[in-house]
C-alpha positions as CSV (number, residue, x, y, z in Angstrom):
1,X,-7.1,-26.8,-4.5
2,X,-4.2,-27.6,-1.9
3,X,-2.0,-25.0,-0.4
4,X,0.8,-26.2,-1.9
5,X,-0.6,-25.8,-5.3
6,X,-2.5,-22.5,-4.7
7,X,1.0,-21.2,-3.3
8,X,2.7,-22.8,-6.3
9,X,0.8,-21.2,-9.1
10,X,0.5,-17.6,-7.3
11,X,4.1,-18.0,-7.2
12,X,4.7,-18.9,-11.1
13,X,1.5,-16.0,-11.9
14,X,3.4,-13.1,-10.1
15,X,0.8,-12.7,-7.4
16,X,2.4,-9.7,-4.8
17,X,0.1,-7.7,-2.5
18,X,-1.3,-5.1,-4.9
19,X,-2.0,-2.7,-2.1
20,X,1.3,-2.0,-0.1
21,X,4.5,-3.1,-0.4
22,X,4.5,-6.2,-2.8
23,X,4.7,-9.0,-0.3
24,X,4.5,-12.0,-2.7
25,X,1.0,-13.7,-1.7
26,X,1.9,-17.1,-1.6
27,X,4.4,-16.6,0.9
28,X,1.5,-15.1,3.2
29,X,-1.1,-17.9,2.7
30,X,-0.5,-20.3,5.6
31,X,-2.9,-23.0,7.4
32,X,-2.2,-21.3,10.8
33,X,-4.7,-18.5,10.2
34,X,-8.4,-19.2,11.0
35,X,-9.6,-15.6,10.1
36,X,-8.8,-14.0,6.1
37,X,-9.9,-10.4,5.7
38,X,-10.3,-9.2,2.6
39,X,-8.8,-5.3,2.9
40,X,-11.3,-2.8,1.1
41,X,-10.5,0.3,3.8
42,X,-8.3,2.5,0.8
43,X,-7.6,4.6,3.5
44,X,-5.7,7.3,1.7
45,X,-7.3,10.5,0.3
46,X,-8.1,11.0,-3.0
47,X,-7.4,7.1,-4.1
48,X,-10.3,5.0,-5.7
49,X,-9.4,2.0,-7.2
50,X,-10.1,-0.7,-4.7
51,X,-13.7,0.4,-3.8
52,X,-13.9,0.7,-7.3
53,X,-12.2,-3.1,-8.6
54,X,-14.6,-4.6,-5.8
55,X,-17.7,-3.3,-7.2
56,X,-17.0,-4.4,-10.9
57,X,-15.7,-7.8,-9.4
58,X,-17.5,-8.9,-6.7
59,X,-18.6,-12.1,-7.5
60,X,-15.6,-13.3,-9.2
61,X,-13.3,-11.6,-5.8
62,X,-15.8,-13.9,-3.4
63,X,-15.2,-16.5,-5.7
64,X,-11.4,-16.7,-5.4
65,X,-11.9,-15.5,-1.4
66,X,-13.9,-18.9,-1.0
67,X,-10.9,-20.6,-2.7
68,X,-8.3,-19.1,-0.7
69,X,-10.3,-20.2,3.1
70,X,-10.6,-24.2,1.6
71,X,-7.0,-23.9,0.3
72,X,-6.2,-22.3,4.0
73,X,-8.7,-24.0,6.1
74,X,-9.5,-20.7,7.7
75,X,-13.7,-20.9,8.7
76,X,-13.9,-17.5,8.8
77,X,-13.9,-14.9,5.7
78,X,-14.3,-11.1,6.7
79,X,-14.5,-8.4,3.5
80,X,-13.3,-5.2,5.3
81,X,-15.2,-2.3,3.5
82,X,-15.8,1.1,4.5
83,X,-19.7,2.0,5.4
84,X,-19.8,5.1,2.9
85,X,-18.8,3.2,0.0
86,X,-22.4,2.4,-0.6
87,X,-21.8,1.0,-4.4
88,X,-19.2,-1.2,-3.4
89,X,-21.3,-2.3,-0.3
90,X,-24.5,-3.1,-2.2
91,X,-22.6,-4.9,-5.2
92,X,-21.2,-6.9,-2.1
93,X,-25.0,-7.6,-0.6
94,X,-25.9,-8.6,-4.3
95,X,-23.8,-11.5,-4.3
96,X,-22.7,-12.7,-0.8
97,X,-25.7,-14.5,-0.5
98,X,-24.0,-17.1,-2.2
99,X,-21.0,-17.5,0.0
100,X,-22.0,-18.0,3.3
101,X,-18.5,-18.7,5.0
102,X,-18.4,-14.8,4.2
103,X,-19.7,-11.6,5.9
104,X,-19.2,-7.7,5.3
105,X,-18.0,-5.6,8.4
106,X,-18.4,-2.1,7.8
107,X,-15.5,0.5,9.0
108,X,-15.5,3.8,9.6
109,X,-13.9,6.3,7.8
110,X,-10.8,6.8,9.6
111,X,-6.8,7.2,8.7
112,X,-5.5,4.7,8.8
113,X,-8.0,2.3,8.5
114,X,-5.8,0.1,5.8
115,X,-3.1,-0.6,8.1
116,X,-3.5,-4.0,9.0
117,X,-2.4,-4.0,12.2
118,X,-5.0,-2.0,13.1
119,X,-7.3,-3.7,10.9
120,X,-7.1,-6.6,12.7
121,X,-7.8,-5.0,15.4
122,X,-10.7,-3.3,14.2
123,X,-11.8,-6.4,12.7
124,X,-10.8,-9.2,14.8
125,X,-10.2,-7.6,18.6
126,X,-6.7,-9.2,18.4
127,X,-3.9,-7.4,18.7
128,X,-0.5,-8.5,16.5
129,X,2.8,-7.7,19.1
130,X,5.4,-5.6,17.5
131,X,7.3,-7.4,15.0
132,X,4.8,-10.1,14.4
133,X,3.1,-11.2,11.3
134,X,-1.0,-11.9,11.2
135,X,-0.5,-15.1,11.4
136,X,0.7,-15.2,14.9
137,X,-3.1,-14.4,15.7
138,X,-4.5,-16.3,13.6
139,X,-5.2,-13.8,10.5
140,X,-4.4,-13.6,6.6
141,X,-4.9,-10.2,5.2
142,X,-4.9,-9.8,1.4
143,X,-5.3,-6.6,-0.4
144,X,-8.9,-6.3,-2.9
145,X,-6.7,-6.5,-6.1
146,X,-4.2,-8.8,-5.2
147,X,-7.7,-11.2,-4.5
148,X,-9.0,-9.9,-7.7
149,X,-5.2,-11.5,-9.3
150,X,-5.4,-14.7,-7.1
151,X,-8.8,-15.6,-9.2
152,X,-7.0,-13.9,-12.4
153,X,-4.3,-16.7,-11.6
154,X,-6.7,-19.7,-11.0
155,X,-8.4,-18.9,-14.3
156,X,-4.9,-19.0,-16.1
157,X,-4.2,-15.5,-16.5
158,X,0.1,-13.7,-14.4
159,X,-0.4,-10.5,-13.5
160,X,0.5,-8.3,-16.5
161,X,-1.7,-5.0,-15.6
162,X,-2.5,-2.9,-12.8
163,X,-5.8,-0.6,-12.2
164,X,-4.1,3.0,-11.1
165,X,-6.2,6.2,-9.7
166,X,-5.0,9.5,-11.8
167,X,-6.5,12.4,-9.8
168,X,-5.1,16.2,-8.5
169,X,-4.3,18.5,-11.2
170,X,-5.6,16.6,-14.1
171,X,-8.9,17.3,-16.6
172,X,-10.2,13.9,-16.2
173,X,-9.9,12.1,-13.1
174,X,-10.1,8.6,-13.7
175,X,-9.2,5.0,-12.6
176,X,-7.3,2.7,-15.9
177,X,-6.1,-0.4,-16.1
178,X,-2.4,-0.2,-17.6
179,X,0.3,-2.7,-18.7
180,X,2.9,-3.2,-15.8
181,X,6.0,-1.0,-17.1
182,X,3.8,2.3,-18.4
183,X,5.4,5.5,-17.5
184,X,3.3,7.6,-15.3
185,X,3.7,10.9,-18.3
186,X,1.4,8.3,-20.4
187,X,-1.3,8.4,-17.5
188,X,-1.4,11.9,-16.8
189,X,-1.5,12.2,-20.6
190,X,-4.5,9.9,-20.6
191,X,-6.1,11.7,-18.0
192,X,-6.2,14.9,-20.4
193,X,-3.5,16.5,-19.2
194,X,-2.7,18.5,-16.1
195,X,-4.5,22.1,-15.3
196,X,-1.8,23.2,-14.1
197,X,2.2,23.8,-14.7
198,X,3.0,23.5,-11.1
199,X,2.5,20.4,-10.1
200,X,4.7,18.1,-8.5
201,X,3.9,13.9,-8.6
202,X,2.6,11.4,-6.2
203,X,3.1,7.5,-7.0
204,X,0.9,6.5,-4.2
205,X,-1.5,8.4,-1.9
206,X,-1.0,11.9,-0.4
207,X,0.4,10.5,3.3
208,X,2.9,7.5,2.3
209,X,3.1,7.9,-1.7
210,X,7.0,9.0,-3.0
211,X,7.3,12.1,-4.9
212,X,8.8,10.9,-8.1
213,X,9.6,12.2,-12.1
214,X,7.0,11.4,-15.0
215,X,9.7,9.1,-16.5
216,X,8.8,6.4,-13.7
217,X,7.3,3.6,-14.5
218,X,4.1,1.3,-13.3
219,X,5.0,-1.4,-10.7
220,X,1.9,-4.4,-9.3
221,X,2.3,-1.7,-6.2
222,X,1.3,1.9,-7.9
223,X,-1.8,2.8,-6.7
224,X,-2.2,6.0,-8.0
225,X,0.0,9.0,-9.6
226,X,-1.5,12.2,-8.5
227,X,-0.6,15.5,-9.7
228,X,-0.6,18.3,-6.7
229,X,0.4,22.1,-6.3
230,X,4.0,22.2,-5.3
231,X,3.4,23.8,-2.5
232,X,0.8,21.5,-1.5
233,X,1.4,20.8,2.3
234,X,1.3,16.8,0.8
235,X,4.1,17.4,-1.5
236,X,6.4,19.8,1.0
237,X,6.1,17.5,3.8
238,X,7.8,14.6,1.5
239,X,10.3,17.3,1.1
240,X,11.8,18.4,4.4
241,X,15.2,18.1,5.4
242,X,16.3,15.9,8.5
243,X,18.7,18.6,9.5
244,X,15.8,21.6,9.2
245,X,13.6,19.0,10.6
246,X,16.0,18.4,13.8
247,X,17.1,22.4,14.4
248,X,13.1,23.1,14.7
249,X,12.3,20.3,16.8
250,X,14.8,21.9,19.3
251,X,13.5,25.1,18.8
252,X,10.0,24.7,18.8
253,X,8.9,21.3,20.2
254,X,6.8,22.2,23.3
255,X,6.5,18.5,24.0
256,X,2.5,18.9,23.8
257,X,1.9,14.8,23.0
258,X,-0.7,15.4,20.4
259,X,1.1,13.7,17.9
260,X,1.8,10.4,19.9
261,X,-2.0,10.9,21.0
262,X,-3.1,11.1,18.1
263,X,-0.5,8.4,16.5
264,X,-2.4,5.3,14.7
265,X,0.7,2.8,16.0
266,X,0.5,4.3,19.4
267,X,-3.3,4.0,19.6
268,X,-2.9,0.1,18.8
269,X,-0.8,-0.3,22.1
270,X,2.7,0.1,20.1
271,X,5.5,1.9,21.8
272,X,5.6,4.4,19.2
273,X,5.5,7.9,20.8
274,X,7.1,10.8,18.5
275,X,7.0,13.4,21.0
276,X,9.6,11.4,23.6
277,X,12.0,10.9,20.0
278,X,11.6,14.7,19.7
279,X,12.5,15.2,23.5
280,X,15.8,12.7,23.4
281,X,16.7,14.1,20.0
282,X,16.8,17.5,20.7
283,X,19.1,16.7,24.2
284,X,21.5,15.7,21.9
285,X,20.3,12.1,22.3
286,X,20.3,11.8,26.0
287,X,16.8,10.7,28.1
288,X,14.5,8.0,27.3
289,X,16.4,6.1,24.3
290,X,13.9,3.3,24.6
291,X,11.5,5.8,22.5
292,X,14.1,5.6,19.9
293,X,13.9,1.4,19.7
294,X,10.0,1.9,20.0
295,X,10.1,4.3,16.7
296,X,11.2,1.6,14.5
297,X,7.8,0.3,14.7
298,X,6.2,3.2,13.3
299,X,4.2,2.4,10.5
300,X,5.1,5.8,8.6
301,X,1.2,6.2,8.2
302,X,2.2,10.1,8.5
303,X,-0.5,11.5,11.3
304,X,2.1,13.1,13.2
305,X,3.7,15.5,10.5
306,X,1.0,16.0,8.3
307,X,-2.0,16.4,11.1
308,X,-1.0,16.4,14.9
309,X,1.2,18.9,15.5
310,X,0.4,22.5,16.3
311,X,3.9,23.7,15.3
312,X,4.2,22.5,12.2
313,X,7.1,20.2,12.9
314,X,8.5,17.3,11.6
315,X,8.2,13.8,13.4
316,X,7.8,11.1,10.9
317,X,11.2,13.0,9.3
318,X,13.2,12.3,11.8
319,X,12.0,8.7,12.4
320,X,12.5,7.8,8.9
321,X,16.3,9.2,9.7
322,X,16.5,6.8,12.7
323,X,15.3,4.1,11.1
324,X,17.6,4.5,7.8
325,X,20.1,5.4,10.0
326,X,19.6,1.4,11.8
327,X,19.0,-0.1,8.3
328,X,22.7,1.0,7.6
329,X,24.3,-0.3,10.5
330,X,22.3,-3.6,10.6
331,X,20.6,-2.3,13.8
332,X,17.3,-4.8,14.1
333,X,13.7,-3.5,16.0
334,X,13.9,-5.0,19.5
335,X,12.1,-8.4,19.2
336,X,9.7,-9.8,22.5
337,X,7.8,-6.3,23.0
338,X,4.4,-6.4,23.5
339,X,1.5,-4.3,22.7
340,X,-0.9,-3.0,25.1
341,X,-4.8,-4.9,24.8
342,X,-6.2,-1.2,25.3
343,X,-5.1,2.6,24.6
344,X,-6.9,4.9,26.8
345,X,-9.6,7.1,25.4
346,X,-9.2,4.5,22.1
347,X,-12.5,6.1,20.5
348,X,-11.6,9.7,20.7
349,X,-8.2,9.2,19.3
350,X,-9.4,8.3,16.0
351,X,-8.8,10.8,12.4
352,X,-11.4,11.9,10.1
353,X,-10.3,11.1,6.4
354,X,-12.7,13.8,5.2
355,X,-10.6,15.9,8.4
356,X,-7.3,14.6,6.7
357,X,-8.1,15.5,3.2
358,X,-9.2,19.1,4.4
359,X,-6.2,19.7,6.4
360,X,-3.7,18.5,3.5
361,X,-5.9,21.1,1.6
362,X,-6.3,18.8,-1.6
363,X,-10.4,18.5,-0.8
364,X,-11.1,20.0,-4.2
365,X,-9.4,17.3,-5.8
366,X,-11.6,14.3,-4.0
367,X,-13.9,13.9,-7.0
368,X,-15.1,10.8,-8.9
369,X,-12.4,8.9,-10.5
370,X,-14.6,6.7,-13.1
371,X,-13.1,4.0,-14.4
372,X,-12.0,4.1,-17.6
373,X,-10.8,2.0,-20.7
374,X,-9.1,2.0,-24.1
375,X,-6.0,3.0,-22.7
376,X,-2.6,1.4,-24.7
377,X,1.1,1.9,-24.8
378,X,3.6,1.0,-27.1
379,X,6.9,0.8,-25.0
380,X,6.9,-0.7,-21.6
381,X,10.4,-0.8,-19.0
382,X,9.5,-3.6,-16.5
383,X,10.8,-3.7,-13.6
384,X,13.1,-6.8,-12.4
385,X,12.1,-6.2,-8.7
386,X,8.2,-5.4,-7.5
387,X,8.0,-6.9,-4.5
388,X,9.5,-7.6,-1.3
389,X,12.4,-10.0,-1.5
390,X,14.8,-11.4,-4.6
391,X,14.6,-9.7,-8.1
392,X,13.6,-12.1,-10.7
393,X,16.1,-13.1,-12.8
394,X,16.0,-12.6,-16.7
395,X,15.2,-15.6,-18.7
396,X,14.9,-14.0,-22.6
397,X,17.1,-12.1,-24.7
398,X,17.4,-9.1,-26.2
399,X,15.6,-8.9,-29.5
400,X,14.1,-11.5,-28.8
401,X,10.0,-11.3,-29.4
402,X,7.5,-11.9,-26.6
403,X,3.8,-12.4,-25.6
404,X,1.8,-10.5,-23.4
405,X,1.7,-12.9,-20.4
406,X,4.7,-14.8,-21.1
407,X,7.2,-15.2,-18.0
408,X,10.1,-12.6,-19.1
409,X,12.1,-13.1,-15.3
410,X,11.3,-16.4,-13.1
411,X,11.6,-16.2,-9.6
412,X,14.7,-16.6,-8.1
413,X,15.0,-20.3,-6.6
414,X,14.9,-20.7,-2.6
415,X,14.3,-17.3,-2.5
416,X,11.1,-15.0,-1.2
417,X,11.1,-14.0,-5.1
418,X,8.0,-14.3,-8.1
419,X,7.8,-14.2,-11.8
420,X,8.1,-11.3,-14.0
421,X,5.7,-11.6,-16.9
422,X,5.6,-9.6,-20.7
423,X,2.8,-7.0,-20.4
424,X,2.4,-6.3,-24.0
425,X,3.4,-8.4,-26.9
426,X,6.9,-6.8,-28.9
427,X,10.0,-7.2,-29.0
428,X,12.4,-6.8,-26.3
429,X,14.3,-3.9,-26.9
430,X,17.0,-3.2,-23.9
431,X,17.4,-5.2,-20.5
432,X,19.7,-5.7,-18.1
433,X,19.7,-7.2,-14.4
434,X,17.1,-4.4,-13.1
435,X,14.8,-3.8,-16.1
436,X,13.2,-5.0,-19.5
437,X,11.7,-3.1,-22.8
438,X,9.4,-4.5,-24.8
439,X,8.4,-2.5,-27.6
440,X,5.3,-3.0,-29.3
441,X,5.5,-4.9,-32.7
């Protein structure tokens, strides 16, 4: 198939990258890239599904990997999996055999292995400069389930459904395949119900999930809705306030450098270094202000607050204030840095995920998630806007009955945008210009 087609019909199917922030896929294919990794690292505690989709679909994933590099003309296909997920690796090994433009590299177990930044790195040797996409070395790097949607799309079929992890606080841990627009109450519900009445909710993974409400619903980007302890060092770290946050760090802050040591944007040569945004903001902004245009390249992975530091403070807080804080005033990351080739003692710098999970104190909850079927829903509240770019815009009415699959919002024209499709078959219920209903018929 040509580029222009592939890019076409991932656009028309809804394809966005199922594993981060719902950059639409088409828009990220591009013949400029010799190297496509295929991103199995999951590197957030407790979260199962990608290791998990692999396995069950490895040969029709490979499949749509191989149709991806001849779209592409990339000669080189890399499926990034962690060593330790041995079922994943040896469904893999069962079937690679018959794709030999394709080879396994094995990570370690590290946070944050998923980054891609630093899974190129890892992967490749090359290093992306600050503000650059893959492509400007030469790499394509596309999420397990959003390849598992590209060969859903060549074989006819938008994305309607998305696999989501249930674990924490729940009788039965599980992985389920839902209808795009489920509310997360139905999952825990699915999932047996909690063990416990005080629990606050996940949507995402431990480090750089978003506490939300029960009410919310299931986007092509929710990877998990976990149910932790409210005091859960996960849960009150989502929770602090700037203002708390920026009183301690003048306090406290001893200006030790673990957490920029330890940092996973600092270790891949970006000028990222939390302690030096502690220092200036604590002098009342004065000192090395470059440290406060080098934070807005932090990837938010979380290391610093939730790991590095001894004192219990607050880094990623206060950067996430800076950086919402330029967002408001138009204030752009300085463009033409670039990153170092090498970070000094690279090797020893690195974070145990079974360390992470310990230290979040959620350890108890890493159990098996199996997947799970025979999970329905009778109302579903789609959202307008699930990726990265332009909402969709609506293109029914309401009352007006639909079938699962059909396109209920088409991608806004000239726009980075994609189309919404039905999830269920019902009748649409309510909608506006940021959601849909569909209730089951």
């Amino acid at each position: 198939m040509e580029l222009a087609r592939l890019k076409e019909l991932l656009r028309e199917n809804g394809v966005v990258g199922a594993g981060g922030a719902g950059f639409p896929t088409y828009a990220k294919l591009t013949d400029k890239a010799d190297t496509v990794i295929l991103n199995c690292a999951e590197c957030e505690p407790l979260l199962k599904l990608h290791r998990q989709v692999l396995e069950l679909y490895a040969e029709e994933i490979l499949s749509a990997f191989t149709e991806v590099l001849n779209a592409t003309g990339a000669g080189r296909g890399i499926v990034a999996v962690k060593a330790h997920y041995t079922k994943t690796v040896e469904a893999l090994e069962s079937v690679i055999g018959g794709y030999p433009e394709l080879r396994i590299f094995r990570l370690e177990s590290v946070y944050p292995a998923g980054d891609e930044i630093i899974l190129i790195k890892t992967v490749t040797g090359r290093t992306v400069n600050p503000g650059e996409l893959p492509a400007s070395v030469g790499v394509t790097v596309i999420n397990v389930e959003t390849m598992y949607n590209i060969w859903r799309s060549l074989n006819g079929n938008p994305v309607t459904d998305k696999f989501v992890t249930v674990a924490g606080e729940v009788k039965n841990p599980l992985t389920v395949c839902v209808p795009i627009g489920t509310k997360l109450k139905e999952l825990i519900e699915f999932a047996g119900g909690l063990t416990s009445d005080n629990c606050a909710f996940i949507n995402g993974g431990p480090m750089m999930g978003k506490t939300v409400n029960l009410n919310e619903t299931v986007t092509k980007t929710t990877n998990a809705v976990l149910a932790l302890p409210e005091n859960s060092p996960a849960v009150t770290s989502k929770r602090v306030s700037p203002k708390i946050s920026l009183l301690r760090a003048m306090s406290v802050c001893c200006q030790c450098h673990t957490c920029t040591d330890l940092c996973s944007r600092h270790v891949a040569g970006y000028p990222v270094e939390p302690h030096m945004v502690m220092r200036v903001l604590s002098n009342g902004g004065k000192g090395d202000i470059q440290s406060i245009a080098g934070s807005m390249y932090c990837s938010g992975c979380g290391l610093c607050q939730n790991y590095s530091c001894p004192q219990g403070l607050s880094p990623k807080t206060l950067i996430d204030e800076i950086k919402a804080e330029a967002k408001r005033n138009g204030i752009k990351p300085v463009k033409g840095l670039k990153a170092l080739e090498h970070t000094e003692n690279e090797e020893y710098r690195k974070v145990s995920v079974e360390r992470l999970t310990m230290r979040l104190g959620i350890n108890k909850y890493d159990t098996e998630a199996p997947v799970t079927g025979g999970f329905e829903t009778g109302t579903v509240k789609i959202s307008l806007l699930q990726h990265i770019g332009v909402p969709a815009k609506a293109c029914v009415t309401a009352g007006e009955a639909v079938k699962k699959g059909q396109v209920i919002a088409k991608a806004a024209e000239g726009a980075l945008s994609v189309n919404i499709h039905a999830s269920i078959d019902g009748k649409i219920t309510e909608m506006n210009d940021k959601y849909i209903v569909i209730n089951r018929t």
